[in-house]
Every structure is written in structure tokens, then in C-alpha cells.
C-alpha positions as CSV (number, residue, x, y, z in Angstrom):
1,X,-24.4,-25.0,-92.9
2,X,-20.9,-26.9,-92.7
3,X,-18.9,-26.7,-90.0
4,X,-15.6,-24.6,-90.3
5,X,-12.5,-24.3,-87.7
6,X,-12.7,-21.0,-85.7
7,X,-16.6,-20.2,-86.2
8,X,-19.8,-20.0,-84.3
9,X,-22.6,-21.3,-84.9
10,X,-26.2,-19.0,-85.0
11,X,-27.4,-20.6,-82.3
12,X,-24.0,-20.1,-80.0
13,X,-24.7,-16.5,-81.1
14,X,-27.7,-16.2,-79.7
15,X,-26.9,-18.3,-76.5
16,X,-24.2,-16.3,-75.6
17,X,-25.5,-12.3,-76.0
18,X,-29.1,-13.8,-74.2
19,X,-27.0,-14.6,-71.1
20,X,-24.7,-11.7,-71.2
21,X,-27.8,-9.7,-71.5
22,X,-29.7,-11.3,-69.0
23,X,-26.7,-11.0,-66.4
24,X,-27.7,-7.0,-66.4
25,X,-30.6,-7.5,-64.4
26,X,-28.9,-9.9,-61.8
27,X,-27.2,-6.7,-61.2
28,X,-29.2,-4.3,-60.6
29,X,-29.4,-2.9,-56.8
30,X,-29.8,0.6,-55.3
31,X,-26.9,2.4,-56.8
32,X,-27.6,1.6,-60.6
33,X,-30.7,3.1,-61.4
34,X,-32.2,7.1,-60.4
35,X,-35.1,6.8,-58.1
36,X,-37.4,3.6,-56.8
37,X,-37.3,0.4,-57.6
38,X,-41.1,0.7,-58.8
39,X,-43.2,-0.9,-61.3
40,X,-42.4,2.3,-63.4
41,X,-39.1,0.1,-64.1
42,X,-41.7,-1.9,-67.0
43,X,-41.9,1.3,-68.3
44,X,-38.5,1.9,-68.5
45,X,-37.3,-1.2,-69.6
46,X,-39.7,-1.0,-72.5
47,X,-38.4,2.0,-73.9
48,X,-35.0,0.7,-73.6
49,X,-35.6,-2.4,-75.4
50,X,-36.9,0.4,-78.9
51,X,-33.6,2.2,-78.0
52,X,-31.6,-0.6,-78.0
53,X,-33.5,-1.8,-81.1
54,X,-32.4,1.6,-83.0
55,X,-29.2,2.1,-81.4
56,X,-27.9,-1.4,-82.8
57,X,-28.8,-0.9,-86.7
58,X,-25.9,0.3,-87.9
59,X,-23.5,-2.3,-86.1
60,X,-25.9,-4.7,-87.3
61,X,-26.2,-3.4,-91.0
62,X,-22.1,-3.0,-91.3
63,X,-22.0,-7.1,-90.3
64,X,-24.5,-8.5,-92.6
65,X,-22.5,-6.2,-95.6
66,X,-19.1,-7.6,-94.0
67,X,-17.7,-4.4,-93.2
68,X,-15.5,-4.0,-90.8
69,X,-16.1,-1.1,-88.0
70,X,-12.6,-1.6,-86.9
71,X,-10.8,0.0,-88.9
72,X,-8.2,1.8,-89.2
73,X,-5.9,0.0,-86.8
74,X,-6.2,2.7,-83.9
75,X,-9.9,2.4,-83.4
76,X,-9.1,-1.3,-82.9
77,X,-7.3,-0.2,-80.2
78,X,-9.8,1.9,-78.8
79,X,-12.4,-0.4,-79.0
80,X,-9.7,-3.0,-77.2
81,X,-9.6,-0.2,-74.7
82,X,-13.1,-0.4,-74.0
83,X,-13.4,-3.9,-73.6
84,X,-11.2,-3.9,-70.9
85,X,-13.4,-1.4,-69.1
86,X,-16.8,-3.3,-69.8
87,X,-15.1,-6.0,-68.7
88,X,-13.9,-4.7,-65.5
89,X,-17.5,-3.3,-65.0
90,X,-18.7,-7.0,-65.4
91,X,-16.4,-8.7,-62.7
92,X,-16.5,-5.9,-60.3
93,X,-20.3,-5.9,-60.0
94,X,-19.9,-9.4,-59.1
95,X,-16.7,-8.8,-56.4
96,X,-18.9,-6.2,-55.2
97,X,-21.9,-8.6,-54.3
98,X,-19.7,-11.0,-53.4
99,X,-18.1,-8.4,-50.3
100,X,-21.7,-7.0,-49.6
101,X,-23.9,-9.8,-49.8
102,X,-21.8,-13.2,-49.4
103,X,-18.9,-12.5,-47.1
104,X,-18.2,-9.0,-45.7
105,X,-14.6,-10.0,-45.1
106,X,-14.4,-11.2,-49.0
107,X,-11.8,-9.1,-50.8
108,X,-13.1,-8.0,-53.8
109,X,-10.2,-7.4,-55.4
110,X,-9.4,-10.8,-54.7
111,X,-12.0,-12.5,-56.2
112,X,-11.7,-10.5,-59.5
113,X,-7.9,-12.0,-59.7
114,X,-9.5,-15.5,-59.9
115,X,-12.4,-14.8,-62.1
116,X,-9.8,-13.0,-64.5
117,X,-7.3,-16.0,-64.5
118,X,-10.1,-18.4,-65.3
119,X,-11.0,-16.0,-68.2
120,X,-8.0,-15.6,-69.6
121,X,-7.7,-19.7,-69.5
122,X,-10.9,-20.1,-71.0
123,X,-10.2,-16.8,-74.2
124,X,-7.2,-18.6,-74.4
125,X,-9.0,-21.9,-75.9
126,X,-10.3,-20.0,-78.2
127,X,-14.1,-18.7,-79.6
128,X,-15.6,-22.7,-80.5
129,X,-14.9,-23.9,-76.5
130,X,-16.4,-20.5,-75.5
131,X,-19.6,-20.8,-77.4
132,X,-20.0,-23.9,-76.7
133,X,-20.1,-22.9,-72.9
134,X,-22.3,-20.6,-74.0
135,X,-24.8,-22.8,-75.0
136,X,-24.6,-24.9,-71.4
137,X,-24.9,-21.6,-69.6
138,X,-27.9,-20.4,-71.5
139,X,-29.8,-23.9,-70.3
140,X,-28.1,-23.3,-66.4
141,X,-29.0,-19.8,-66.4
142,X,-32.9,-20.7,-68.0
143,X,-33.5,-23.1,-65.3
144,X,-32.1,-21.4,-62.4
145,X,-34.6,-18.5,-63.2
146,X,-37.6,-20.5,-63.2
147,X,-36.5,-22.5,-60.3
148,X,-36.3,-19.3,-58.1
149,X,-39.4,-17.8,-59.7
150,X,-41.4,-20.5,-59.5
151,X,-40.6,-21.8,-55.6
152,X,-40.9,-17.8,-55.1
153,X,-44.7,-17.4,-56.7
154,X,-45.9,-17.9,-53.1
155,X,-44.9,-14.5,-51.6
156,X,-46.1,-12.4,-54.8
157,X,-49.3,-10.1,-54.3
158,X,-50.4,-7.8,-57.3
159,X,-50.8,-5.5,-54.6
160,X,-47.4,-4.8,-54.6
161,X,-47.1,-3.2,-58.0
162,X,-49.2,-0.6,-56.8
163,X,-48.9,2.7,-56.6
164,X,-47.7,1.8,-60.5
165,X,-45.6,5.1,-61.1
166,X,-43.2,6.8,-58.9
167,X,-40.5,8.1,-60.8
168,X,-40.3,11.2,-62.6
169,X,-41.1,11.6,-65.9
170,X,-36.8,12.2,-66.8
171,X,-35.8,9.4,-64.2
172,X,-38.2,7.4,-66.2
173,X,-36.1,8.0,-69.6
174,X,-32.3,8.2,-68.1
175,X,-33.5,4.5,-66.6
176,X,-34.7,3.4,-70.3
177,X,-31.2,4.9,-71.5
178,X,-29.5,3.1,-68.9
179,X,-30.9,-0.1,-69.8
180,X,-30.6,0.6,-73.6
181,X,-26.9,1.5,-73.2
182,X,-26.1,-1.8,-70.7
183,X,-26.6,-3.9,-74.3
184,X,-23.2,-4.1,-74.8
185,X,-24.0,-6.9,-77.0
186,X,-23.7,-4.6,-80.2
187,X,-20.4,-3.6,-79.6
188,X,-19.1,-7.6,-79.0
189,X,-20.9,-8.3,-82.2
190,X,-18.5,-5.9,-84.2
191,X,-15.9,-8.5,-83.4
192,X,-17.9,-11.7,-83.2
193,X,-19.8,-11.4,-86.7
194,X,-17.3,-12.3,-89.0
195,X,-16.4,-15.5,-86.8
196,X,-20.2,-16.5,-86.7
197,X,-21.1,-19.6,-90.0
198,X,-24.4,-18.2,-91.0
199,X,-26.8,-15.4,-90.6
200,X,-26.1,-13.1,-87.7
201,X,-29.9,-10.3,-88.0
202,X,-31.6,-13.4,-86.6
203,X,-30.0,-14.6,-83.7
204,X,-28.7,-10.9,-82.5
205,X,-32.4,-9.7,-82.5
206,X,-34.0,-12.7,-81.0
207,X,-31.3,-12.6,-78.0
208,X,-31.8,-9.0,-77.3
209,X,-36.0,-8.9,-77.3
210,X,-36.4,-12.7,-75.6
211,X,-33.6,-11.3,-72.9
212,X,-35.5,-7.9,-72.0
213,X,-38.8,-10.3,-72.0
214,X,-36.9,-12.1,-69.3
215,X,-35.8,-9.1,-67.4
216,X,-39.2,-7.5,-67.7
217,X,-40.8,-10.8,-66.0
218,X,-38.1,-10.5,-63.2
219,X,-38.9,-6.7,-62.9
220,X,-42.3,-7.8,-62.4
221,X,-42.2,-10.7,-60.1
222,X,-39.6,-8.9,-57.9
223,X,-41.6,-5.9,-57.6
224,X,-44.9,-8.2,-57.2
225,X,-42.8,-9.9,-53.9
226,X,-40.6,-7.7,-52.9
227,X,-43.2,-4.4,-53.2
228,X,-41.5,-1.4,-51.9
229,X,-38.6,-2.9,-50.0
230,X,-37.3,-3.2,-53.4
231,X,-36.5,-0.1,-53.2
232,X,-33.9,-0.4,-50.0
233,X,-32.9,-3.9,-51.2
234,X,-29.5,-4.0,-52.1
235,X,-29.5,-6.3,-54.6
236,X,-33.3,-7.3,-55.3
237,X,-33.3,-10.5,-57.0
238,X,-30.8,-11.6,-54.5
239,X,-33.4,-11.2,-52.0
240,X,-35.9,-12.9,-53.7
241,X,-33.2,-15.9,-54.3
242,X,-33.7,-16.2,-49.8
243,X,-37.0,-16.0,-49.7
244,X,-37.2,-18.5,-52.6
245,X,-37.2,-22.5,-51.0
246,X,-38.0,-25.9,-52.0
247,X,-39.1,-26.2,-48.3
248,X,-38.7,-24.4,-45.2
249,X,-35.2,-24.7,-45.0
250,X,-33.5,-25.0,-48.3
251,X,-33.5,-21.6,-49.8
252,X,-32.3,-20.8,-53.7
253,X,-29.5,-18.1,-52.9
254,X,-26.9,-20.6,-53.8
255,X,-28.2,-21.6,-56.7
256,X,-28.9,-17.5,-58.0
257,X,-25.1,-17.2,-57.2
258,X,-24.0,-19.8,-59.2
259,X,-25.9,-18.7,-62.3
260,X,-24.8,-15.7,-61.9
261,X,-20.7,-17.2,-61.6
262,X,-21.3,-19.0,-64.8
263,X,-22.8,-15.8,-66.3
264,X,-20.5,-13.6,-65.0
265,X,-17.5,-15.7,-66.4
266,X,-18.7,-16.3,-69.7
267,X,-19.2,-12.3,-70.5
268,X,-16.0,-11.7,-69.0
269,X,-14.0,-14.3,-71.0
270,X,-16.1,-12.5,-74.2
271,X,-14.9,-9.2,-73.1
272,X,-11.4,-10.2,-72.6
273,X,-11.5,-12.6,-75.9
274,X,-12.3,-9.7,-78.2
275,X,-9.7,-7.1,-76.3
276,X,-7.2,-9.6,-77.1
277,X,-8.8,-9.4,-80.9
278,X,-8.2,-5.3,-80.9
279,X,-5.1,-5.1,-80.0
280,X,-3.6,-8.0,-83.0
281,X,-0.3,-8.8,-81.2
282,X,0.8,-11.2,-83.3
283,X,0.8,-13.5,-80.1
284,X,-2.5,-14.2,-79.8
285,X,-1.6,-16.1,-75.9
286,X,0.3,-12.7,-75.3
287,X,-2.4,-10.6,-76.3
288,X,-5.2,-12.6,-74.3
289,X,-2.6,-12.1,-71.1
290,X,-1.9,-8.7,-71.3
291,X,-6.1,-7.9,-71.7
292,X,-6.2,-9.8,-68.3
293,X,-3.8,-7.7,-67.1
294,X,-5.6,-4.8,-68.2
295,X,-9.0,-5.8,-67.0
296,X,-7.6,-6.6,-63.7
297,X,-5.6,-2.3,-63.7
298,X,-8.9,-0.9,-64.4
299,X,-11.1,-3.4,-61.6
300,X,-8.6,-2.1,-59.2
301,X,-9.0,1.9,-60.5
302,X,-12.6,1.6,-60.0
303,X,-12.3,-0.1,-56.6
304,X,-10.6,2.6,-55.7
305,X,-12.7,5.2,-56.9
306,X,-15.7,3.4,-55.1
307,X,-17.8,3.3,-58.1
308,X,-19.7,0.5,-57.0
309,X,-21.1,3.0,-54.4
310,X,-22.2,5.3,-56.8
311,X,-25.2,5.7,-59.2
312,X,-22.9,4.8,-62.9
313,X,-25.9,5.7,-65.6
314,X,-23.4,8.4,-67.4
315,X,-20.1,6.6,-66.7
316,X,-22.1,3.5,-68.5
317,X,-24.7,6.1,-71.3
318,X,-22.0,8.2,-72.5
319,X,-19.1,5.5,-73.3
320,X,-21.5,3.3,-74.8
321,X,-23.2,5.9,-77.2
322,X,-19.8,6.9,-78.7
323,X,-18.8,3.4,-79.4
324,X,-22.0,1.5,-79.9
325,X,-23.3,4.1,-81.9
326,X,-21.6,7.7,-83.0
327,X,-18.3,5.6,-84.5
328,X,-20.0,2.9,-86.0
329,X,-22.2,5.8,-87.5
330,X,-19.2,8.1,-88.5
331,X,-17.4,4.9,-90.2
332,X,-20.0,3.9,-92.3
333,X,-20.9,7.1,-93.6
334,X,-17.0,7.8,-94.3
335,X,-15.9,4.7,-95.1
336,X,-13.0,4.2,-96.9
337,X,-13.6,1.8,-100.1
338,X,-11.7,-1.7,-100.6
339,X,-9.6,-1.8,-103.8
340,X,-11.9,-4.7,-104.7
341,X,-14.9,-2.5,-104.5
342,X,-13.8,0.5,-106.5
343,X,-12.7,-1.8,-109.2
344,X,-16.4,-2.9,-109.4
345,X,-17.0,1.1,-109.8
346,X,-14.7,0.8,-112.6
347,X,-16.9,-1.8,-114.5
């Protein structure tokens, strides 16, 4: 594989959707997900792992053919559209943590401004400086979960993970679809493929089944700590991140947040990067501005809205099922043939 100017390697694939996948599960708490934080979660997170699995095939097929989803020029723009809300999404969680968790006087909105402005630097650079983070983040991010998990192993107790089911059998499935439809992963890689030197099947799967292996140990070591306080945690791993300590005074809750930082600002400069890319002004530096712009409009909608307070399963399922999978469905089945391609009819 020779290196060419404005691609991605395989591997900077892979590093990149693993973290972004793996930064769902730092934010889980008590308002994104229907009933109790229970060992039921496994279950859940099982069955969204096969959805996700199914759900991503046709983005997935449509990139190793080189067809591009998006087209015509209007569901660009949509699809630019909904980058700046998944993006928005990702930052607020954080700003959210930050004024709950960190600093109660912390202004949210605040915070988002300066996460945004460093994303919009770092799109700005381009895709090669972004992947290359990327791959730096995936080792910060691998480490810093063992670290906690493993100076945290002293408070877990199978007990906990007992009584094993609590949900309902439907909160069971809208939690599975929840997770499935957090993989917003397939809908970056409708942009990303064609900027990725090599195969793309490979790296895409691995990152999505090795990052819900990694969510469903957390599930389980949170739950086998934590037990049912889980359930009234705000933000369990958090908590496990204070109880964590490399003696009896230096506790891991810095070092969760920083992870999570680095996560959180590499997914947000992938969200804002590919905005920019759906829109096609022809300044690409104007383009990447105005996304930043338009993240930081919808942040300060939802702020006001108080969605962070709220349980967001539908205002996350039913977006990401009409763009993750109904248009990319729709546009392969009526696809509009390349001249190129009809020619080959011809012959």
C-alpha cells in the first residue's frame, strides 16, 4: 500500500471509529437508557452489536463498490445537516458532565465554544493530522481503561450482578436499539471510505465488534462494583473512575476525564470534518467554520430544551434509522447509473 496525499490508512480507520465507539459507553448515565442499570444491559448490548452488524451492510456494501450514498447534491446536505446534530449530541454530553459532575458552576455552553474552536482548528488540518491523532487516542484511551479497571478490580463482587434481569422484556430491546443506533460510525464511513488507501470491510467490522467487547467488559465490571447503585449513579463509570486509586489517596477520575477530552474531541472534529465535506463550499476553511457555527446553534437548541435531562432513545433511534439505513437502502436500490457504467451495458 503506497502512501497517497489526503488518505487514511486501514489502520487510522479502525483507530478512529473504535474510539468514537467506545466514547458511547463513557456516556452512559441515568437519563440514556429505559429502566436499571442491571446486568440485563449484556443482554442488551449483545443484541445491539447483531443490529448494528445488519443495520451497517448496505453503507458498507455501497463503499467497497465505490458508490457514492451522497448523492444527489441535496442529500449531501442533509446528511451535513445531521452531522451537525450528532456532533452537537457528542460535545454536549461532555458539557453536560462537565456542569454535573466536575464543576456545578461550569457553564456548559461555555465549554462547548472551546471544544468546538479546537475542532474546527484541528478539521481544518485536514483528514491525515486527524487520523493520525486517532491512532494516539486509541493507545490513550486503551490504557486509561485498563488503568481504571485494573486499580478498580478490588471493589468488584460477582454478587453484584445478581438478580441478573430486571428490565422488561421491551426495555430490553429499545436498550439493544439504542445501542445499535449510537454506531454512528456507518454514517461517518459514507464520507470517510473513499479517503481511506486500502480495504475498508476489515477495519470497519473489527472496530465495531472489538469496541462493543470493550463496552460489554465495562458493563460488566461496573455492574460487578458498582451493583445496584448503578442504577442512581449519574454517570457510572465516572464513579467507578473515584473509587478507582493507585493508593489511598490518588484516585483515577482525572485520568477517565482526560480520555474522555481526547475522545470527545477527536469524534467531534470527525463530525464537523465530514459536515464541512456535505455541504462542498468551494472554501473548504469556510465550510469547516460555518459547520462549527452550526454545531455550536444546535448545542445551544438542545441546552435549551434540557435534553440532557431527558431519556433521548427516539430523538437518537429514529434519526439514525432514516440515515444510517432507509436512505442508504432507497439509494442503492434506485440508483442512478454513471455514464461509464451504462456504456459497459452497451458492450
Amino acid at each position: 500500500m503506497k502512501f497517497k496525499r489526503g488518505k487514511i490508512s486501514p489502520y487510522s480507520l479502525f483507530s478512529m471509529f473504535f474510539v468514537c465507539r467506545v466514547l458511547v459507553v463513557f456516556t452512559v448515565c441515568n437519563v440514556t437508557s429505559l429502566g436499571n442499570y442491571s446486568s440485563d444491559m449484556l443482554i442488551s448490548l449483545g443484541l445491539g452489536l447483531i443490529l448494528t452488524l445488519l443495520i451497517s451492510i448496505p453503507a458498507v456494501y455501497a463503499s467497497n463498490k465505490k458508490r457514492n450514498l451522497l448523492q444527489p447534491k441535496w442529500i449531501s446536505i442533509l446528511y451535513g445537516i445531521y452531522f451537525l446534530y450528532l456532533g452537537a449530541v457528542t460535545i454536549g454530553r461532555f458539557s453536560f458532565f462537565a456542569s454535573m459532575e466536575l464543576n456545578e458552576n461550569t457553564q456548559s455552553l461555555f465549554l462547548a465554544s472551546f471544544i468546538i474552536l479546537a475542532c474546527i482548528y484541528a478539521a481544518w488540518l485536514g483528514i491525515e493530522p486527524i487520523s493520525r491523532f486517532g491512532s494516539f487516542i486509541l493507545a490513550v484511551t486503551v490504557i486509561g481503561v485498563i488503568s481504571v479497571v485494573g486499580f478498580g478490580s478490588r471493589e468488584f463482587s460477582i454478587l453484584n450482578l445478581f438478580p441478573f434481569t430486571k428490565n422488561s422484556t421491551s426495555n430490553i430491546f429499545v436498550n439493544a436499539l439504542s445501542f445499535a443506533c449510537e454506531t454512528s460510525e456507518i454514517i461517518l464511513l459514507m464520507v470517510l471510505a473513499p479517503k481511506v488507501n486500502g480495504k475498508i470491510a476489515k477495519p470497519f467490522y473489527s472496530s465495531i465488534v472489538l469496541s462493543f467487547v470493550a463496552c460489554g467488559l465495562l458493563f460488566f465490571f461496573s455492574l460487578g462494583v458498582l451493583g445496584d447503585t448503578a442504577s442512581v449513579a449519574s454517570f457510572p463509570f465516572y464513579e467507578i473512575s473515584q473509587i478507582s486509586k493507585f493508593d489511598e489517596s490518588e484516585r483515577l477520575d482525572s485520568v477517565y476525564t482526560a480520555f474522555w477530552i481526547f475522545a470527545v474531541f477527536l469524534k467531534g472534529t470527525l463530525f464537523l470534518y465530514c459536515a464541512a465535506d456535505c455541504f462542498k463550499l468551494k472554501s473548504r476553511g469556510k465550510g469547516i467554520v460555518l459547520s462549527g457555527i452550526g454545531i455550536f446553534a444546535v448545542t445551544w437548541i438542545i441546552a435549551e430544551l434540557n435534553f440532557f435531562l431527558r431519556v433521548q432513545n427516539w430523538a437518537v433511534i429514529i434519526p439514525f434509522l432514516v440515515f444510517g439505513l432507509i436512505i442508504p437502502v432507497l439509494r442503492l436500490i434506485f440508483r442512478k447509473k454513471s455514464k461509464g457504467e451504462l456504456l459497459l451495458e452497451k458492450f
